[in-house]
LUMSELUM-706590 format. One record per residue (C-alpha): x, y, z; residue in one letter. Coordinates in pm, whole numbers, plus 32768, in hexadecimal, padded with zeros to 4 digits. Layout:
# LUMSELUM-706590
XYZA
...
***
This chain:
# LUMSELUM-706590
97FFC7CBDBC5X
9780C81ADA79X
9880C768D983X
9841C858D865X
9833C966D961X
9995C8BCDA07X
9A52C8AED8B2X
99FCCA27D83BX
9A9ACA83D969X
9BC7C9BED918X
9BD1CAB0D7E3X
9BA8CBBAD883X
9CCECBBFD974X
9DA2CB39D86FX
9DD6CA07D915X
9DE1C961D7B8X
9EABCA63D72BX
9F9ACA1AD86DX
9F9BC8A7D82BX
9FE6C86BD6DDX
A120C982D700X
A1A8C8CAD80DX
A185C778D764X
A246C80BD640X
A338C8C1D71AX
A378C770D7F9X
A389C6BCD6ECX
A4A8C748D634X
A543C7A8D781X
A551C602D780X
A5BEC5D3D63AX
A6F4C6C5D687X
A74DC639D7CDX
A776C4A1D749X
A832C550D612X
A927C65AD6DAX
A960C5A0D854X
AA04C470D7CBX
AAD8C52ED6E8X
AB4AC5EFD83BX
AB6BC4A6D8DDX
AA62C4B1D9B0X
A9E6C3BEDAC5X
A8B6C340DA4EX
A7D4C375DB64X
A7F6C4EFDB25X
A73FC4B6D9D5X
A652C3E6DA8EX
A61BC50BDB9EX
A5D7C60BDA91X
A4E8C546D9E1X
A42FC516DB3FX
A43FC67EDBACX
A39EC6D3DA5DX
A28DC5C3DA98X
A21FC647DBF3X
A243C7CFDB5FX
A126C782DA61X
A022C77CDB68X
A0A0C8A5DC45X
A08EC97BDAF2X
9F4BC94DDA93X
9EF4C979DC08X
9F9ACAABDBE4X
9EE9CAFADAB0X
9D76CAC7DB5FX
9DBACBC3DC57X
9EC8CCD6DBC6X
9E80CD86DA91X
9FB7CE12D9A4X
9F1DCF9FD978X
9F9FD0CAD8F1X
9FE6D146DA23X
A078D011DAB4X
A029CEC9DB3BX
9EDECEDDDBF2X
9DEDCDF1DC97X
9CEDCD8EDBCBX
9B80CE00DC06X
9AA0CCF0DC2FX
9959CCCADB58X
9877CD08DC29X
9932CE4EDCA6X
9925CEBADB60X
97C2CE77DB13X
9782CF29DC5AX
9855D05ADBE6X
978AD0B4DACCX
9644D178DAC6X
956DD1D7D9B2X
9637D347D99AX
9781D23CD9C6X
9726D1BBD849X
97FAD2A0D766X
9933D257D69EX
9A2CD2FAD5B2X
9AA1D25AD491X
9C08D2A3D457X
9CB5D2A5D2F3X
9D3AD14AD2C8X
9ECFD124D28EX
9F3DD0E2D126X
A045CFB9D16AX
A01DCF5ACFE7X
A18CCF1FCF7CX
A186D050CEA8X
A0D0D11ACF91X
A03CD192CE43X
9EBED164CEE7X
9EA0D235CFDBX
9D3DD28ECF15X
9CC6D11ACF58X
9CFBD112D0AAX
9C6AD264D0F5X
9B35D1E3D028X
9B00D0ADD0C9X
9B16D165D219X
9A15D262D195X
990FD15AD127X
9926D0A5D28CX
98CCD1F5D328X
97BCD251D25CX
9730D0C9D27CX
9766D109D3F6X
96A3D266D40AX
9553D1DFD370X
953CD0F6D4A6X
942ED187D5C1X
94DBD1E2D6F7X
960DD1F4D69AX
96E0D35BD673X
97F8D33AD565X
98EBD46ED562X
98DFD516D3F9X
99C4D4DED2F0X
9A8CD64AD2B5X
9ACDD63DD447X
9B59D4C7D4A7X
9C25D4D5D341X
9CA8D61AD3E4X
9D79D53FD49DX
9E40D47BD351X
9F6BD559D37FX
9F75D5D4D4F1X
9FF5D4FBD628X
9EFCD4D8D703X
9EAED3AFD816X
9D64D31AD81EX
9D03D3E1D965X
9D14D503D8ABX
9C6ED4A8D768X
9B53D440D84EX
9B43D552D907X
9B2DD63AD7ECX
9A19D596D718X
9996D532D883X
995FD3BDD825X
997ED29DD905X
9A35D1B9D800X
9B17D1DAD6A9X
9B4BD0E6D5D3X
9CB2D0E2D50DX
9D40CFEDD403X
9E1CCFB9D2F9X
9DF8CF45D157X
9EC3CE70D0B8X
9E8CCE6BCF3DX
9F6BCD73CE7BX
9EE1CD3FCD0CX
9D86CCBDCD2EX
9DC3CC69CE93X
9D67CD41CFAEX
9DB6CD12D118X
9CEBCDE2D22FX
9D36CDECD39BX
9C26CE8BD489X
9C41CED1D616X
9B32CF8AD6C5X
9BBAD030D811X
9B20D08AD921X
9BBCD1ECD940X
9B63D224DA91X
9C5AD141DB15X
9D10D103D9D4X
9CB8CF74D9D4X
9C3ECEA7D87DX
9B04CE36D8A5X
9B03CD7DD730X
9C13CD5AD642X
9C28CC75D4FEX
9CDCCC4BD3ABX
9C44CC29D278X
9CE3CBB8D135X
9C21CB8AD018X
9BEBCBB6CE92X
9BBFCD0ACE2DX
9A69CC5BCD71X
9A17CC2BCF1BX
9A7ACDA7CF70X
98E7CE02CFA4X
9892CCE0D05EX
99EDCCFBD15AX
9969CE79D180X
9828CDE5D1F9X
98ADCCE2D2C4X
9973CDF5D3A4X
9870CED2D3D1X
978DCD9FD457X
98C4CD1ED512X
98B5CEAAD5E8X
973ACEACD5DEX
9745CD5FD69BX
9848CDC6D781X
978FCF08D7F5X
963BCE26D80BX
9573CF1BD6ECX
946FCE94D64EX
94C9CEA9D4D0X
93BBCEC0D3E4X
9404CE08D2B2X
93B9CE98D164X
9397CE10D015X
9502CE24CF84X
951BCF30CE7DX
95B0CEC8CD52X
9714CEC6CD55X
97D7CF7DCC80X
98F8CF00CBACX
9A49CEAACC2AX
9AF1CFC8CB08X
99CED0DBCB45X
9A01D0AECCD7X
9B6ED0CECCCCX
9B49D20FCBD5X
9A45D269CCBBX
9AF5D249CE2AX
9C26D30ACD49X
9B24D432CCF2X
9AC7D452CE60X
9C08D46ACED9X
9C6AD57ECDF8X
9B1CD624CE0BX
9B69D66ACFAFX
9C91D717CF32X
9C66D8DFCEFEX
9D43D903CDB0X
9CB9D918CC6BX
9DC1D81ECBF1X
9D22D72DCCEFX
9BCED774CCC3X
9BDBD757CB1EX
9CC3D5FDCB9AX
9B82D59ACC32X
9A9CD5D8CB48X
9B88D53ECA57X
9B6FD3D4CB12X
9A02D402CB55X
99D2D3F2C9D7X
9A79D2C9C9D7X
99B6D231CAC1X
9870D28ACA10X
9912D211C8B8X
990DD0F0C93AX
97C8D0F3CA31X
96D2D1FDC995X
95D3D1B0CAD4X
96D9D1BBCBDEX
962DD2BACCA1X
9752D348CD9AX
981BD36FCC57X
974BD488CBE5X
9725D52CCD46X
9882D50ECD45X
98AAD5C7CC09X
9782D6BDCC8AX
987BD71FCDBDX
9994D753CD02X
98D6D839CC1FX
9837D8FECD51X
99CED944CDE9X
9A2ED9C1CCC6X
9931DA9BCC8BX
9978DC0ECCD9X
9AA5DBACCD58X
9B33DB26CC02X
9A3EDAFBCB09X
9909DC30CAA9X
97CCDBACCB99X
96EADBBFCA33X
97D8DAA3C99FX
980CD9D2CAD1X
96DAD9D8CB7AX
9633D951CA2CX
9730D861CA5AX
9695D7F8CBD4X
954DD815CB42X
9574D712CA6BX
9638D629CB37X
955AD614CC6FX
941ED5FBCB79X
94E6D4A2CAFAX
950ED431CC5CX
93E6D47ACCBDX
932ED3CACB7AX
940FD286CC14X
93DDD28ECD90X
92BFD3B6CE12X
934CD36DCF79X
94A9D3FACF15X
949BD528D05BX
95F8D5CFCFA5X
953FD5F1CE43X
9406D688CEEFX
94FBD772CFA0X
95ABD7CDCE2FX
9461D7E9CD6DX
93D9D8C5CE66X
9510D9ABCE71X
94FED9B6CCD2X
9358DA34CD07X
93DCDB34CE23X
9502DBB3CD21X
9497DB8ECBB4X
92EBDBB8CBEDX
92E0DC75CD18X
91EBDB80CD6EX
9214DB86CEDBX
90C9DAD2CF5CX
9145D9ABCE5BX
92ABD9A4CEECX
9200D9A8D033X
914AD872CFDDX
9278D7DDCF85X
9341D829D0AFX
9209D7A2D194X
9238D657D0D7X
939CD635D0EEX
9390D663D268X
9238D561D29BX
9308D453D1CDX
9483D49CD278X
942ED586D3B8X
95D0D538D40EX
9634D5B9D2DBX
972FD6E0D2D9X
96FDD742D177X
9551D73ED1C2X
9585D80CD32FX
96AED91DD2B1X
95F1D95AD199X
947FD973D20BX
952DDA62D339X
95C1DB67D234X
947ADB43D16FX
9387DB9BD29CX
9483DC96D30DX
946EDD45D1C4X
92F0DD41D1A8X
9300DDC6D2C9X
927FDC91D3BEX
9366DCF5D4EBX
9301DBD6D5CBX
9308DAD1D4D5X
9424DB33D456X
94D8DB07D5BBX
944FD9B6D5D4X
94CDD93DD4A9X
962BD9CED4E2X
963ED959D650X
95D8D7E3D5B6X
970BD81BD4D8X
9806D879D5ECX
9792D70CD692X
979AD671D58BX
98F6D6CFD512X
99C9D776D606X
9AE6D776D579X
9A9DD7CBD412X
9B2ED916D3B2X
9A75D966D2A8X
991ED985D356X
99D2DA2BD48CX
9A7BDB42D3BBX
9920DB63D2F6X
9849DB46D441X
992BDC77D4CCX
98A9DD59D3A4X
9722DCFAD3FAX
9771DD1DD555X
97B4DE76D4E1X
96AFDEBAD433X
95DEDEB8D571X
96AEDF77D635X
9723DE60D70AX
984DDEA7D724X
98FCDDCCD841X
9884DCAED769X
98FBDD2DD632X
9A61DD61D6D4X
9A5BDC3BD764X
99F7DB5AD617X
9B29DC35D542X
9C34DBF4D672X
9BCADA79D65AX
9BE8DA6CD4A8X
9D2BDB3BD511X
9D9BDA1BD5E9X
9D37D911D4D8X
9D91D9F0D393X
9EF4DAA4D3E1X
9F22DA82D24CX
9DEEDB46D20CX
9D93DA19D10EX
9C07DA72D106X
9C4CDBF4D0AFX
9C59DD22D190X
9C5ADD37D2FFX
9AD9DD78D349X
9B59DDCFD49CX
9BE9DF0ED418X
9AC1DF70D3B1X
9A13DF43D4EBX
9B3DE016D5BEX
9B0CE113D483X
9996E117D509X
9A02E14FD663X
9AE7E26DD5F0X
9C17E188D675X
9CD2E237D516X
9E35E1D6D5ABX
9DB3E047D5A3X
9D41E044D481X
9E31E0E3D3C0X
9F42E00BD44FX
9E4BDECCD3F9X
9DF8DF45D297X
9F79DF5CD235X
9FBDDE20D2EFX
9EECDD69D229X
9F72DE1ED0D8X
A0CDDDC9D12AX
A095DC61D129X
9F8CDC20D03CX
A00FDD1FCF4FX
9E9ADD82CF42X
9E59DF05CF6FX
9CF8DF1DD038X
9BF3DFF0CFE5X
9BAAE00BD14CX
9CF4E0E8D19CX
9C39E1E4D085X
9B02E218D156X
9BE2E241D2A2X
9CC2E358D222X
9B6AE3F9D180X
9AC8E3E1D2CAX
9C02E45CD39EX
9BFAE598D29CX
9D12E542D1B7X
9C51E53AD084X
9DE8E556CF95X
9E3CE425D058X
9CBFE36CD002X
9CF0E388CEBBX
9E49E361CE9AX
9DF6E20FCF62X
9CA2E1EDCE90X
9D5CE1F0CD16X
9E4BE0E3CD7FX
9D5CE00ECE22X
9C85E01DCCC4X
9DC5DFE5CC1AX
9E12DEB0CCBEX
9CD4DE15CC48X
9CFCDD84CB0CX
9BABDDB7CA17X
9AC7DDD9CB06X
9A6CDEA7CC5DX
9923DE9DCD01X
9871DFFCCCE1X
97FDDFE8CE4DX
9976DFC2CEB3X
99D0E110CE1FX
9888E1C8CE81X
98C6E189CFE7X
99FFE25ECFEBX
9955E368CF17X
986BE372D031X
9954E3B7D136X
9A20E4CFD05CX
98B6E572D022X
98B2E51CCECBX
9737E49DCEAAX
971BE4DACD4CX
980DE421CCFAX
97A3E2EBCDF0X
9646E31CCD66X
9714E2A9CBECX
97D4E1A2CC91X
9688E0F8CD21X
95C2E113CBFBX
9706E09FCB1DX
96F1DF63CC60X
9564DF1ECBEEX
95BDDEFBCA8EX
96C7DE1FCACBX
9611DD46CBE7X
970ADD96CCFFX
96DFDC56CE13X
9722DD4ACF16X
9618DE43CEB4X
952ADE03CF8DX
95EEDE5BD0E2X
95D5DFC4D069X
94A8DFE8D139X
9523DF72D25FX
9688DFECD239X
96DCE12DD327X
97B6E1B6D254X
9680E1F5D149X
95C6E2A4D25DX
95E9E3FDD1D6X
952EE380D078X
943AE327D156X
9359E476D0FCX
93D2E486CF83X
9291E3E6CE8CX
9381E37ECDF3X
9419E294CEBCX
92DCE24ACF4EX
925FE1D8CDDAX
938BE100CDD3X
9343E014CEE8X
91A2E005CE6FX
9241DFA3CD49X
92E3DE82CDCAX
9204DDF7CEA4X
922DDEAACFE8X
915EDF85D0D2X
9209E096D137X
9159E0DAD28EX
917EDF77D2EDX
9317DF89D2A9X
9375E09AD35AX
928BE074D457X
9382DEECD48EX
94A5DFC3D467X
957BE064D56FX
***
């Protein structure tokens, strides 16, 4: 046998792990015995017999230890190597990348460990051959219980990969353990404890560690250079906050992101970091004309530092779509964020809404079926993917992408129900009603959504009545297409025709689904409206010929 080959396997079923407990174990199990039995006045040979007994158990445990594995779901036997090896295929090579545990003594860095387990994934999804579950959909998974059957099963992977950070001053301890989730059984584990000087090299050293494991080739790459200690930890902070939906987060983000690039002007994910945060709060928060400058300028910066950066491309091309109307450039920009990261959530969801609002029906159903595979369980993209879904009349997919967000979002975190909207389509009034006002109970948000449904069920008091307070509730700044679409439904084209125009001026992001939105269909004739979308970019034949 292969010694190297011999003692790897050793590691792998924890037969060292197994030895040197037991040696401690027996050990003070000895020391107690020839302290406490002649205190008790025992016969001698008794502390002769235990030391014996404890001498012939060593063997028979790491026997034990060769064959039986210690799982979640109980002790199991052991797969051997080659069973495993014969187990996987080329579709068998996929992994999620849980959020590592924070077991710092504080448990004040929960944003470290997160961040360490992000950078392993996205080190792990530039290898070939090898399907890594996105971000937003295994970190779904932080704070629900779920066994490792299920996680697999919903992000359909064949492996997962959990751990836990311990950060203690300037030293940080890792533990990794790749599972085979199939049958629940480690096929690699290791701790790691290094200087926090070493935290980029251990980060490389794991992801090699599971690339060897699976048998990938790994293609190595000149190492980029690394940031500081202070502008990474400011940095991983920034992230953290920036996956957050507040505006308290989101300025909290943008607030350690600055820090980081006080300190590291060319650190490159600092500014796409800050270019994210900018691009949530827009519309949502902040007036798109302010923070869409904002994105403009940040993915520019990251792109000056590293042209390969797939998320800036994505953000630059969403700031030419929004603030130019430049829609062949954003296109161009989308294209190259997908050629350079074709896993990429952010480069999929967003090239699907773009091609669905230009019109590109097909495309666009590519893009957002990529996105579904690529992150299952991400309830942002299924709650926006429902709306789409909508938009071409599919509606079996659209109610089956809101029930899912449902499932994921009961807190309504990412903004109204888009399944409403969908059972509002489908003249399901009672559902959607009862969804709308389910959703403003517990996000204290009033949707504009419930507006258009009264206005469509012919209660035009009650759609404006709803209408007011949902413009009320939105402080400094509502999107002009948001308002027009109820003005639609209560007749009122006039005064949509103001709200869209009042949307151009201000660069509404969400402009551009007027085309393709039903609920615009009877603008569809008025020059006005049709002016509007030439305006913008669009060809109005193409649209609503996409459109249901």
């Amino acid at each position: 046998m292969n010694l190297r080959k011999f003692f790897a396997e050793l590691k792998r079923r924890k037969v060292y792990t197994v030895a040197v407990g037991y040696v401690v174990f027996g050990a003070g199990l000895i020391q107690l015995v020839t302290s406490v039995f002649p205190s008790f006045d025992f016969p001698a040979w008794s502390t002769r017999l235990v030391i014996v007994v404890i001498a012939l158990g060593f063997p028979v445990a790491l026997v034990f230890s060769w064959i039986f594995d210690l799982t979640r779901y109980g002790i199991a036997r052991t797969p051997d190597l080659a069973q495993i090896e014969r187990g996987q295929s080329a579709d068998e090579h996929s992994i999620a990348v849980l959020p590592f545990v924070d077991l710092s003594p504080a448990k004040d860095h929960d944003y470290f460990s997160d961040g360490i387990a992000e950078e392993i994934l996205t080190a792990l999804s530039k290898i070939d051959n090898l399907r890594v579950a996105a971000r937003r959909s295994s970190f779904w998974f932080k704070d629900h219980r779920a066994d490792l059957r299920e996680i697999a099963s919903k992000l359909n992977v064949a492996h997962v990969l959990e751990g836990s950070v311990r950060r203690d001053d300037n030293r940080v301890r890792v533990t990794a353990e790749l599972i085979d989730a199939r049958g629940g059984f480690t096929i690699w584990s290791d701790t790691f404890e290094r200087e926090m000087q070493s935290i980029f090299a251990l980060q490389d050293e794991i992801t090699r560690a599971i690339v060897d494991t699976l048998k990938l080739k790994l293609e190595i790459a000149p190492p980029a250079p690394a940031p500081s200690l202070a502008a990474y930890d400011s940095y991983l902070q920034g992230l953290f906050y920036s996956d957050k939906s507040t505006e308290e987060t989101l300025r909290k983000s943008l607030e350690f992101f600055r820090r980081a690039l006080e300190v590291d002007p060319q650190f490159a994910r600092a500014w796409t970091g800050t270019a994210k945060a900018w691009l949530w709060l827009a519309d949502a928060y902040v007036p798109p004309l302010e923070a869409y400058s904002k994105v403009q300028e940040a993915a520019l910066n990251a792109l000056k530092i590293d042209k390969d950066d797939a998320e800036a491309h994505v953000y630059l091309g969403e700031t030419k779509r929004i603030l130019d109307w430049n829609l062949d450039g954003a296109a161009r920009e989308f294209c190259r964020a997908i050629a350079i990261d074709p896993n990429s959530t952010t480069s999929n969801y967003f090239s699907a809404a773009f091609c669905a609002a230009r019109g590109d029906r097909e495309d666009a159903l590519k893009y957002l079926e990529r996105t579904a595979t690529i992150d299952p369980a991400s309830l942002w993209v299924s709650n926006s993917a429902s709306e789409l879904y909508r938009y071409f009349g599919l509606y079996d997919q659209a109610i089956e992408a809101g029930k899912r967000a449902l499932e994921l979002d009961p807190t309504f975190l990412y903004g109204e129900p888009l399944l409403a909207a969908a059972y509002r389509e489908m003249e399901k009034f009672e559902d959607a009603i009862e969804l709308y006002q389910r959703s403003e109970r517990i996000s204290s948000r009033p949707p504009f959504g419930l507006a258009a449904t009264y206005a469509k069920m012919n209660r035009p008091a009650e759609a404006r009545a709803a209408l007011d307070k949902a413009v009320a509730s939105r402080v400094g700044y509502t999107p002009g297409d948001a308002i027009a679409h109820v003005r639609v439904e209560l007749g009122e084209y006039d005064e949509a025709i103001r709200e869209l125009e009042r949307a151009c001026v201000e660069r509404s992001s969400s402009l551009h689904l007027i085309g393709i939105a039903p609920e615009f269909k009877p603008l569809r004739s008025d020059k006005r409206f049709l002016s509007i979308l030439k305006r913008i970019g669009l060809e109005p034949g193409k649209v609503f010929a996409a459109g249901a």
